[in-house]
C-alpha positions as CSV (number, residue, x, y, z in Angstrom):
1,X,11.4,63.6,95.4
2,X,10.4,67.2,96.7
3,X,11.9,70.3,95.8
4,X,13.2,70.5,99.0
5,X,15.0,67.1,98.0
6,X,16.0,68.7,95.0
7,X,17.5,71.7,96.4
8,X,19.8,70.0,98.4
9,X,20.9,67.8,96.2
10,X,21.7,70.6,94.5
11,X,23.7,72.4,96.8
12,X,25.6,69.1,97.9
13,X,27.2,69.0,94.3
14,X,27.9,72.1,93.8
15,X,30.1,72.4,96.9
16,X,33.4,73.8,95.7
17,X,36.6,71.4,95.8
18,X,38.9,73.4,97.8
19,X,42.7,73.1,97.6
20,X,45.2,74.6,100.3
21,X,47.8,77.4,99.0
22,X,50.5,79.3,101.1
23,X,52.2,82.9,99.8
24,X,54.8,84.6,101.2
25,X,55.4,88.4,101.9
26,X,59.0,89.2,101.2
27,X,60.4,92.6,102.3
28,X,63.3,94.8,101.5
29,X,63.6,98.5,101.6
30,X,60.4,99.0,102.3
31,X,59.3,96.9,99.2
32,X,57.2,93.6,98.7
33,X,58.3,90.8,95.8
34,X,55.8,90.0,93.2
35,X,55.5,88.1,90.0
36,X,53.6,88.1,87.2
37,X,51.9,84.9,86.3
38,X,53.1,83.2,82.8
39,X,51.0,83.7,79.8
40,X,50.4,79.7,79.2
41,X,49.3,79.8,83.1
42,X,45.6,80.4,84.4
43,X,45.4,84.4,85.5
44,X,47.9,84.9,82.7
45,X,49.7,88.0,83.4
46,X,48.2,88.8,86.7
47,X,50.2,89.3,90.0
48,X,50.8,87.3,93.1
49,X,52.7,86.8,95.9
50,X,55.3,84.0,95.1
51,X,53.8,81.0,96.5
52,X,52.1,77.8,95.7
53,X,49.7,74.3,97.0
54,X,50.4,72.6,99.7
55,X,51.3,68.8,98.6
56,X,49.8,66.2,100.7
57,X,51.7,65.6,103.6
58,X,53.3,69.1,103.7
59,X,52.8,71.1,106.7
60,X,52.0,74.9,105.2
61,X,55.2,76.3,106.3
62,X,57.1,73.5,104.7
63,X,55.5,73.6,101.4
64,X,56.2,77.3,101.2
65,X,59.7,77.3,101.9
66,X,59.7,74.2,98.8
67,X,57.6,76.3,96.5
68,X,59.7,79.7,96.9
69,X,63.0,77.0,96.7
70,X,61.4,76.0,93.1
71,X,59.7,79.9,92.1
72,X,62.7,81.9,93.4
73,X,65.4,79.6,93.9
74,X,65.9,81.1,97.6
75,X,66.1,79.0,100.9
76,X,63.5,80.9,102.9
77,X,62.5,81.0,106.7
78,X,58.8,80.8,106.5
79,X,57.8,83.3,109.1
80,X,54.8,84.3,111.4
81,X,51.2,83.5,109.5
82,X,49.8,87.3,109.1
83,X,46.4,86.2,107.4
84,X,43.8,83.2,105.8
85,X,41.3,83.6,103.5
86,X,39.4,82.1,101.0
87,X,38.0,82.1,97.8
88,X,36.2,80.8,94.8
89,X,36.3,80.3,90.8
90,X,33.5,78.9,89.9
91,X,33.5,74.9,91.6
92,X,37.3,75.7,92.6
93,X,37.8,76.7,96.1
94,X,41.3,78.1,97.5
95,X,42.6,78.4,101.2
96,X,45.2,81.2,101.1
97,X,47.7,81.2,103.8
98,X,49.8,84.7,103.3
99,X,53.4,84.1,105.8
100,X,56.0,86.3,106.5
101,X,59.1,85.8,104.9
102,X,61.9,87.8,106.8
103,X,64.9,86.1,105.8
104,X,66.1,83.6,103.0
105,X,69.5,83.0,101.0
106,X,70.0,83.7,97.8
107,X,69.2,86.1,95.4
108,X,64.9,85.7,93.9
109,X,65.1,84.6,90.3
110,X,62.0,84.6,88.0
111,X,61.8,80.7,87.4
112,X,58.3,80.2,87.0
113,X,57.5,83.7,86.9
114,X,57.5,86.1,83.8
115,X,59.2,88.8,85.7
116,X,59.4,89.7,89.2
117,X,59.2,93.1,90.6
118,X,60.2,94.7,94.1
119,X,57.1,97.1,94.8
120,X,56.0,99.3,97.5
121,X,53.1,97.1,99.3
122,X,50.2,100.5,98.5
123,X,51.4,99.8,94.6
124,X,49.1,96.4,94.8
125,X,46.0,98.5,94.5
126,X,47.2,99.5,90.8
127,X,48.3,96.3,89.9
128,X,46.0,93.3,87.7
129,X,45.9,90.8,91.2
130,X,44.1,87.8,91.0
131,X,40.8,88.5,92.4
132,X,41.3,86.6,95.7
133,X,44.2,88.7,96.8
134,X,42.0,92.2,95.6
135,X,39.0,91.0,97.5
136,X,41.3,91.1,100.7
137,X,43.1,94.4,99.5
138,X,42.5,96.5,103.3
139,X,43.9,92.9,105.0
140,X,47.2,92.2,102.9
141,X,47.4,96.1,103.2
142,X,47.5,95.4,107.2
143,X,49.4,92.7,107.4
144,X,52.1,94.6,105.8
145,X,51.4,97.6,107.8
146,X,50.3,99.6,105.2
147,X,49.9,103.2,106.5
148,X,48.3,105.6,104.0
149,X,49.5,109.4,103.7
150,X,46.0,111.5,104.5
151,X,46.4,113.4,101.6
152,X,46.9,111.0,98.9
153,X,45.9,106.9,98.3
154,X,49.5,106.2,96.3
155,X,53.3,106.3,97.6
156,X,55.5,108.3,95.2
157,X,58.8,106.9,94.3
């Protein structure tokens, strides 16, 4: 076999196995809803957007209105898509669909969770994000129509 072979043998396993995920942007008073992952979780103590994989079957908007039914225990109406992107860990790839949530019922609980937190959407920058959501900083920032002061990169409270 040549190296050529070889080489693209190679590549062919090595191809990431790629698994569809949907997040939601959440808003009130100005602030986003985050969570911090759970220590027995991978990205342990990292923050996200509350969201989860699409089950087979599931269109994207429907499996993120079931996933922030289990996270948050809210009845959601999954939005307008803002953004896609993807990434990968190592042989692990992820399609990230971020919606807009505008209005649910119910008040959002930390079920799955460690804590949840209402922030203001330029706060992400100082927060431990998983690195697919920091890679894509400027675009989340966008979506959300982040708009920065000229004289200063943080929001005060």
């Amino acid at each position: 076999m040549s190296n050529d072979s070889n080489a693209s043998k190679t590549r062919r396993t090595r191809r990431a196995h790629w698994i569809p995920v949907v997040a939601g942007f959440l808003r009130k008073d100005g602030r986003i809803l985050i969570g911090q992952r759970p220590e027995n979780n991978t990205l342990a103590g990292q923050w996200e957007f509350p969201g989860g994989k699409i089950e087979l079957g599931e269109s994207p908007e429907e499996a993120l209105a079931r996933e922030l039914r289990e996270e948050l225990g809210i009845e959601a109406e999954v939005g307008e898509l803002k953004l896609a992107c993807t990434h990968t860990y190592g042989d692990v790839g992820i399609l990230i669909q971020f919606y807009e949530i505008r209005f649910w019922k119910g008040e959002p609980k930390a079920k799955h969770h460690m804590m949840l937190e209402w922030i203001y959407p330029e706060e992400l920058r100082d927060r431990a994000i998983p690195e697919a959501n920091r890679k894509i900083l400027d675009r989340i920032e966008n979506a959300l129509g982040v708009q920065w002061p000229k004289s200063s990169s943080s929001r005060k409270s």
